[in-house]
C-alpha positions as CSV (number, residue, x, y, z in Angstrom):
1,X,174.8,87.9,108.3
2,X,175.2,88.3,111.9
3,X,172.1,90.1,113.5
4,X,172.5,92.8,116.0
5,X,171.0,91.5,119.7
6,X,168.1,93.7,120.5
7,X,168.8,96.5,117.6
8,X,168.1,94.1,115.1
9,X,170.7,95.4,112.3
10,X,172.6,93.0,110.0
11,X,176.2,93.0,110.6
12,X,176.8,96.4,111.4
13,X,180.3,97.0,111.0
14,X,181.1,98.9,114.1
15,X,179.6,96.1,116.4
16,X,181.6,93.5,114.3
17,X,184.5,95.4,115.0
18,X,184.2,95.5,118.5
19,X,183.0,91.2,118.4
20,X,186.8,91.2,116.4
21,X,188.6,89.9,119.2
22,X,185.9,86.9,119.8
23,X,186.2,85.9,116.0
24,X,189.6,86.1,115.9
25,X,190.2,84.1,118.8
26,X,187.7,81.5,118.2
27,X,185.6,81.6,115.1
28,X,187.8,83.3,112.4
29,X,185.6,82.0,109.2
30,X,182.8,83.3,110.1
31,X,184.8,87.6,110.3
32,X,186.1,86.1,107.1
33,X,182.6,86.0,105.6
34,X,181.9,89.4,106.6
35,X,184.8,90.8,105.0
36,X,184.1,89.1,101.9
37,X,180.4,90.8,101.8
38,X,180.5,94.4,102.9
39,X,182.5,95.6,100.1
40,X,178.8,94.6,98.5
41,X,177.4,97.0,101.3
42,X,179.1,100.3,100.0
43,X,178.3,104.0,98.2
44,X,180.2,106.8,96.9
45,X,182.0,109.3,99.3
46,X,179.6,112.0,97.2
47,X,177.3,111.3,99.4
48,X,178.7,113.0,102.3
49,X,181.0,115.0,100.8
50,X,179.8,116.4,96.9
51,X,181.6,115.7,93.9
52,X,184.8,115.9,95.5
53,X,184.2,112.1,96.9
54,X,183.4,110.8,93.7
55,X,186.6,108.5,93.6
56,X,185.7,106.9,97.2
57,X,183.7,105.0,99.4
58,X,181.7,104.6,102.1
59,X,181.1,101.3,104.1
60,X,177.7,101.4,105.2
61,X,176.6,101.1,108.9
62,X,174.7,98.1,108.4
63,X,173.0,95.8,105.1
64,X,169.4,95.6,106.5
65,X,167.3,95.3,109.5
66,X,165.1,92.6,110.7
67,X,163.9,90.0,108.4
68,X,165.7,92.0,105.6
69,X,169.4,91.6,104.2
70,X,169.6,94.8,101.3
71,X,170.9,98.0,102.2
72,X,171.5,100.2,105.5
73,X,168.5,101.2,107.3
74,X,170.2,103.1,110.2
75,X,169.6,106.7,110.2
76,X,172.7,108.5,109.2
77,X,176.6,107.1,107.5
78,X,179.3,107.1,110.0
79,X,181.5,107.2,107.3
80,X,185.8,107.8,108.8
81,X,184.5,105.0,111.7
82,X,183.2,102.4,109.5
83,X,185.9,102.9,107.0
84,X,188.9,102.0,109.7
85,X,186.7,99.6,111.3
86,X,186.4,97.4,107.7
87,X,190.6,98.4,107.2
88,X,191.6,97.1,110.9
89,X,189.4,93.8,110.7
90,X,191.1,92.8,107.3
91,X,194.3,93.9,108.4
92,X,193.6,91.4,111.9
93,X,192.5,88.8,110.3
94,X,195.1,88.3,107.8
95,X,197.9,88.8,110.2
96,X,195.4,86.2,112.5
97,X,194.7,83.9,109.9
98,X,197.5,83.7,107.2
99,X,194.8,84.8,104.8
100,X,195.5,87.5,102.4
101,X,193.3,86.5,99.6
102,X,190.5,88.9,100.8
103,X,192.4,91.6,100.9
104,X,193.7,90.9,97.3
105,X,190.0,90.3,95.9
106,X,189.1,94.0,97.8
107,X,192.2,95.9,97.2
108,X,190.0,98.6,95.1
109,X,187.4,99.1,97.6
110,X,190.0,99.0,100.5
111,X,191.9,102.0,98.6
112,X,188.8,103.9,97.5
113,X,188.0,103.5,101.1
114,X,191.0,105.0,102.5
115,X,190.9,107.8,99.5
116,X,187.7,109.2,101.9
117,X,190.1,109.0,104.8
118,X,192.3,111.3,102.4
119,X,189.7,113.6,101.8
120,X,187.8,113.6,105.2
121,X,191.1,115.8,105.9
122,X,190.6,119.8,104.4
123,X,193.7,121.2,106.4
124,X,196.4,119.0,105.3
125,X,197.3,117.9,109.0
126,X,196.0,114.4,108.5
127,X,193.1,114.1,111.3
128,X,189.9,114.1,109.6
129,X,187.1,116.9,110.1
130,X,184.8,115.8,108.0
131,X,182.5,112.8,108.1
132,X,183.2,112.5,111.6
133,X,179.2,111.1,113.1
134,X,179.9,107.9,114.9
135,X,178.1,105.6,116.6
136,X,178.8,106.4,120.5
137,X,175.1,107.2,120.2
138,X,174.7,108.2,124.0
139,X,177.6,110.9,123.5
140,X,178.1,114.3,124.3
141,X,177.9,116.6,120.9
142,X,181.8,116.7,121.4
143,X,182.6,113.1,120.9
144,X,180.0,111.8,118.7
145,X,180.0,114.7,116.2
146,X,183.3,117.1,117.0
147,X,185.7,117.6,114.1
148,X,189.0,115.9,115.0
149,X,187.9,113.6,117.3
150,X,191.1,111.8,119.1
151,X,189.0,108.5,118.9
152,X,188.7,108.9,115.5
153,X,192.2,110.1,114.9
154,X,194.0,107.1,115.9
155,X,191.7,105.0,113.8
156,X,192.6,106.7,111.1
157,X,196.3,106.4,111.7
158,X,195.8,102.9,113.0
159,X,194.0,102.4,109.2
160,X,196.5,104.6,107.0
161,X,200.1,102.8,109.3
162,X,198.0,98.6,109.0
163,X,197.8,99.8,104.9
164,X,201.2,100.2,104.2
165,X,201.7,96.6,105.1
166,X,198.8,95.2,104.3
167,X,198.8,96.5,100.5
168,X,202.2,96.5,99.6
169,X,202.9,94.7,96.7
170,X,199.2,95.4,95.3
171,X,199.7,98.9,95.0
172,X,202.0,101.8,93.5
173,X,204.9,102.5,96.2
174,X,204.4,106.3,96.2
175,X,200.3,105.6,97.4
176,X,201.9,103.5,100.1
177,X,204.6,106.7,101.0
178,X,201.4,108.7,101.3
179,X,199.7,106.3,103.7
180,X,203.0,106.6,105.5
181,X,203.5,110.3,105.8
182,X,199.7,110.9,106.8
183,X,200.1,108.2,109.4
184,X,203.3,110.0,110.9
185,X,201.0,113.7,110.8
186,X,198.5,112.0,112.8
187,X,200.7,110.6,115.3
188,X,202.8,114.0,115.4
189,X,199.8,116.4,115.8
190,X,198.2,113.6,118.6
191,X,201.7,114.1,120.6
192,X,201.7,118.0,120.0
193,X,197.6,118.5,120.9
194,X,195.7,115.5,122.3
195,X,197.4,115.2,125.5
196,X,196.2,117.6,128.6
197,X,197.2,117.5,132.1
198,X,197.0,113.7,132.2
199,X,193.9,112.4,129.6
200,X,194.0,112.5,125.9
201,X,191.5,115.3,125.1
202,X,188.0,114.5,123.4
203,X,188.6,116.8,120.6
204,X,191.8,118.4,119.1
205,X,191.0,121.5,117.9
206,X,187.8,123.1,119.9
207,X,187.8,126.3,117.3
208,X,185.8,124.6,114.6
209,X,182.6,126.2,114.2
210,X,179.4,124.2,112.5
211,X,180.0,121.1,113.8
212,X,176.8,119.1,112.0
213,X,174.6,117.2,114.0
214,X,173.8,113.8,112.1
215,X,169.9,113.3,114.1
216,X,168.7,117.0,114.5
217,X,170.6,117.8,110.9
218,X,171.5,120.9,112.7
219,X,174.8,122.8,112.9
220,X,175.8,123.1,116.6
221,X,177.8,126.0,117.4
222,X,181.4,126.1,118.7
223,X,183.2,126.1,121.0
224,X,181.8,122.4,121.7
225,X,181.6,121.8,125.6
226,X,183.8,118.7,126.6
227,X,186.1,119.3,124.2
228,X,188.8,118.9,126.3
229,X,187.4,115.9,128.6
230,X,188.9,112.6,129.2
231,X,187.6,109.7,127.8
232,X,187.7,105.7,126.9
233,X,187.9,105.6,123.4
234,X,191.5,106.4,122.2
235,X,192.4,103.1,122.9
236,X,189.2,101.8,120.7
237,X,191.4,101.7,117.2
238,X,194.5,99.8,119.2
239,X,192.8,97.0,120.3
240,X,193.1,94.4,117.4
241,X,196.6,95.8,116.4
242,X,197.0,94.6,120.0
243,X,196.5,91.2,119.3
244,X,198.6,90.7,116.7
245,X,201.3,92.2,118.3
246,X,201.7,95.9,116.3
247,X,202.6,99.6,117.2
248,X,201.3,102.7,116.2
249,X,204.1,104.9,118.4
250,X,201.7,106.4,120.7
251,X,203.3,106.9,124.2
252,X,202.5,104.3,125.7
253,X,202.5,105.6,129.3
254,X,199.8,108.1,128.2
255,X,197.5,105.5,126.9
């Protein structure tokens, strides 16, 4: 495990994610490791979203805290983050490394893990709306709860576009088409409703109502306020395709 500085969690995947570029550049094993052992860390998609998630998963936030390595003890799943965090490290690493034997051994928990992704989406336009908490923890409502969160929306394209590499030749070519075509609705509906004035907006679509609070376990009303602000994290899900030298199709000049 890798413990969490003053938090105290056990590799919690978002943090790992963001230490990525560190591991990559200088201590590759030890990512390696990590990837090998969440897929132990995971629980059905039921659990956030009913029976309709039975054939997916969830990577958990974290596998223990303090002197204790067994299951998350954070408060709530952040389930569409943690998800494309696990599918953009793997995808790093083995374009990194050479390595593609982890990805081989996970290939079921990587596709049941992008099946949530799937079904995180109810309209059919690709950006998730549900499962959406994240762990910006010092966030407005808009941006660490709001449904179609831009952040999250590129990580989910940046996760569906790196699996339709990553998995081809381990899985059917048709599931690899789908990763494809929900990638291209993602970047399509980003081009056509994320961008304002001259910032990517916070949210895509500010009409959702009951936008569920993960700490109060409240519904908050909508329209959320800051919807339509600026802020740093669209570029969050492009930094380790970055390093290994891919491209999602997002303008540029706008990022």
């Amino acid at each position: 495990s890798v413990w969490e500085g003053n938090c105290l969690y056990h590799s919690t995947v978002d943090v790992e994610y963001t230490q990525t570029p560190f591991y990559l550049t200088l201590w590759p094993e030890l990512l390696g490791l990590e990837l090998d052992m969440w897929p132990h860390f995971t629980v059905s998609g039921e659990e956030v979203l009913g029976e309709r998630g039975k054939d997916s998963v969830i990577f958990m936030h974290d596998i223990g805290w303090v002197t204790d390595c067994d299951t998350m003890r954070y408060h709530h799943h952040m389930p569409v983050e943690e998800n494309t965090n696990y599918i953009l490290m793997s995808y790093a690493y083995w374009k990194r490394t050479g390595d593609k034997s982890l990805i081989v051994k996970h290939k079921d928990t990587i596709v049941k893990a992008l099946r949530f992704l799937e079904l995180s989406d109810t309209t059919g336009n690709g950006v998730p709306d549900e499962g959406m908490s994240n762990t910006i923890d010092d966030a407005s409502p808009a941006l660490q709860f709001g449904k179609e969160q831009v952040y999250l929306a590129v990580k989910t394209l940046a996760a569906f576009w790196a699996s339709c590499e990553m998995l081809e030749g381990l899985v059917e070519s048709d599931q690899l088409a789908e990763y494809f075509l929900r990638a291209r609705k993602i970047l399509q509906r980003l081009h056509e409703q994320g961008w304002k004035d001259d910032h990517f907006v916070t949210v895509l679509d500010p009409a959702y109502e009951g936008v569920y609070d993960a700490w109060s376990q409240e519904f908050i009303p909508g329209p959320l306020p800051g919807w339509d602000a600026a802020h740093i994290y669209t570029t969050n899900g492009l930094v380790l395709l970055d390093m290994v030298g891919a491209s999602l199709g997002l303008d540029h000049r706008k990022i």
